[in-house]
C-alpha positions as CSV (number, residue, x, y, z in Angstrom):
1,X,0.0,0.0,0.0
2,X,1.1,3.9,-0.9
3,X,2.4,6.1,2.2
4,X,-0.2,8.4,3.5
5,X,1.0,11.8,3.1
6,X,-0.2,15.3,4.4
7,X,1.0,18.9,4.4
8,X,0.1,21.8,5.8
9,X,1.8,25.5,6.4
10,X,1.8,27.3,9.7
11,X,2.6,30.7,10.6
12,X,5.5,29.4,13.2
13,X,9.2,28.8,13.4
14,X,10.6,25.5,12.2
15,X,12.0,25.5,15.5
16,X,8.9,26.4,17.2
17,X,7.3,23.5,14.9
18,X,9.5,20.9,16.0
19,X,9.6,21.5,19.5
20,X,5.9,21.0,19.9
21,X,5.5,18.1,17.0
22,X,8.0,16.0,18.9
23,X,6.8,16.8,22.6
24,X,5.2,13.8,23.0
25,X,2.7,15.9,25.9
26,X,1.0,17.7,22.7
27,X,0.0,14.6,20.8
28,X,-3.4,14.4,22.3
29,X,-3.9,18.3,21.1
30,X,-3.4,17.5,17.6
31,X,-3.9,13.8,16.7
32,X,-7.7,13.0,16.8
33,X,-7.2,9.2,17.4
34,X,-4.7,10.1,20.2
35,X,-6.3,9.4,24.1
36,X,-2.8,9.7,25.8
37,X,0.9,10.1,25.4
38,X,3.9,9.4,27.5
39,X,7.4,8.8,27.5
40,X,8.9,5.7,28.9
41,X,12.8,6.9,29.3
42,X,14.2,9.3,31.4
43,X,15.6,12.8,30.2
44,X,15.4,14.7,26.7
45,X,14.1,12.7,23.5
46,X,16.5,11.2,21.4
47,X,17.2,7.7,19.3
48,X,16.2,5.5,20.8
49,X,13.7,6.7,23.4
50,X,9.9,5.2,23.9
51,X,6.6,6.5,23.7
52,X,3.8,4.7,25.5
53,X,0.7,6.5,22.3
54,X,-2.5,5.4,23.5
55,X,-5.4,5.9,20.3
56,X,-8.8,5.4,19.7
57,X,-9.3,3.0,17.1
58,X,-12.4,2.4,15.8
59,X,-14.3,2.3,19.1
60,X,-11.4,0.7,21.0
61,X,-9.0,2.2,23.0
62,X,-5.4,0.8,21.9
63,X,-1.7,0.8,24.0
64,X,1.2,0.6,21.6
65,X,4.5,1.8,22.1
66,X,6.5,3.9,18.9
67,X,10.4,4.5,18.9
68,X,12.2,7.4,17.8
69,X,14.7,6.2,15.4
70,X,16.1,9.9,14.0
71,X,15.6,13.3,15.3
72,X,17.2,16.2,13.3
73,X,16.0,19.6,15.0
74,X,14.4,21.3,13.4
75,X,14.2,19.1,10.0
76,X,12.6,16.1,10.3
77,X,11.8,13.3,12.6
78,X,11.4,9.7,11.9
79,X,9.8,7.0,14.6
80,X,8.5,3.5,14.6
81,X,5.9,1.2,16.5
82,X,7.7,-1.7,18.1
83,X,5.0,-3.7,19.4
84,X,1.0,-4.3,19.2
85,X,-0.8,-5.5,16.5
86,X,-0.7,-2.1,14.1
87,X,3.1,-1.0,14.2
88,X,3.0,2.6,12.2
89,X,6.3,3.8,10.5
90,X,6.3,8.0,10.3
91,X,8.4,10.4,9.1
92,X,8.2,13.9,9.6
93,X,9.7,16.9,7.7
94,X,9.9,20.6,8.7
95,X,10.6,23.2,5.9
96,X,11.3,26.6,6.0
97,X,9.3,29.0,4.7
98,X,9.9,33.1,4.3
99,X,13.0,32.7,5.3
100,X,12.1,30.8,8.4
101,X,9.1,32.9,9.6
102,X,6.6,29.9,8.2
103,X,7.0,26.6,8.1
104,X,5.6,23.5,6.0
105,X,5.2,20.5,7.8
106,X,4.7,16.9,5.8
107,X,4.1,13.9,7.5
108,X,4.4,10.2,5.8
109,X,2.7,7.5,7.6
110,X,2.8,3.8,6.6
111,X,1.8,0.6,9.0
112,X,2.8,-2.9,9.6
113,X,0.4,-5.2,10.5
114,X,1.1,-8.1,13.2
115,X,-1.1,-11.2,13.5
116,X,-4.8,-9.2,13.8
117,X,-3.3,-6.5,12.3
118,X,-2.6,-7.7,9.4
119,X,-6.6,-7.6,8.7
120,X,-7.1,-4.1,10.7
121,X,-4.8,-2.1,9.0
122,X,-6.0,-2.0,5.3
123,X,-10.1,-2.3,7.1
124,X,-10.0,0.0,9.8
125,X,-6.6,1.9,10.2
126,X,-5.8,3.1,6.9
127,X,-9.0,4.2,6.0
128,X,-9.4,5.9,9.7
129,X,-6.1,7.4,8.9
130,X,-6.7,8.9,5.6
131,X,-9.9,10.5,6.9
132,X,-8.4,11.7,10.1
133,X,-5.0,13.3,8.9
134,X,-6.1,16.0,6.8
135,X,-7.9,17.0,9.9
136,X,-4.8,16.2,12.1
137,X,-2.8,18.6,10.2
138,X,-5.6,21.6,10.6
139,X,-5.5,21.1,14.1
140,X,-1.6,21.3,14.2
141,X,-2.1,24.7,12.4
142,X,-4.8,26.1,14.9
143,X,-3.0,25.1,18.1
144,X,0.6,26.5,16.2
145,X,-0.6,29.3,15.8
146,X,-3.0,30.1,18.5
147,X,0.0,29.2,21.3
148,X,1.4,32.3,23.0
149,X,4.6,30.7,24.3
């Protein structure tokens, strides 16, 4: 199956961008399907560390746990899931726009599918994905640039 792709452009820093896209505390403002988010390691992100994402899917409430595997501030980010039965693969990209003033954000999202999953990700996720992430990405816009920090 293709990559689901979306971009959108917010009036914010790439820097500004990135610091909030990878907080894993902000997920739940932005990602429709996202209940909770919280890191399992100790100290700053980087390789390596573990998010404990819990999402809404379908009517279900499901624990998985994702993995950053790059983090290039304030260019891109990529992260995978490394257990459950719906293991998502995401990259994110931050580009500069105006000379840094704006940025465009594109996010990539593909899945894996383990035993179950291998039947809920082309009937439920990805379809539940490709609906939800245009909205995803307009609710990344209006909490960018509606924060006063």
């Amino acid at each position: 199956m293709a990559i689901i792709r979306e971009s959108v452009d917010v009036d914010r820093t790439p820097a500004d961008v990135y610091a909030y896209l990878t907080d894993p505390a902000h997920l739940p403002e932005w990602q429709l399907s996202a209940v909770s988010a919280e890191p399992l390691d100790e100290g700053p992100l980087h390789p390596g560390s573990r998010v404990r994402v819990t999402r809404r899917v379908g009517n279900r409430e499901v624990p998985m746990t994702v993995q950053f595997d790059e983090l290039d501030p304030p260019h891109n980010w990529d992260l995978h899931g490394i257990d459950g039965p719906v293991r998502p693969r995401t990259h994110g990209e931050i580009e500069p726009l105006d000379d840094g003033r704006r940025s465009r954000v594109t996010i990539d999202i593909d899945f894996e599918g383990h035993g179950l999953g291998k039947l809920l990700v082309p009937l439920v996720v990805r379809p539940q994905v490709r609906k939800e992430l245009p909205r995803d990405g307009q609710l990344l816009k209006d909490r960018l640039e509606h924060r006063t920090d």
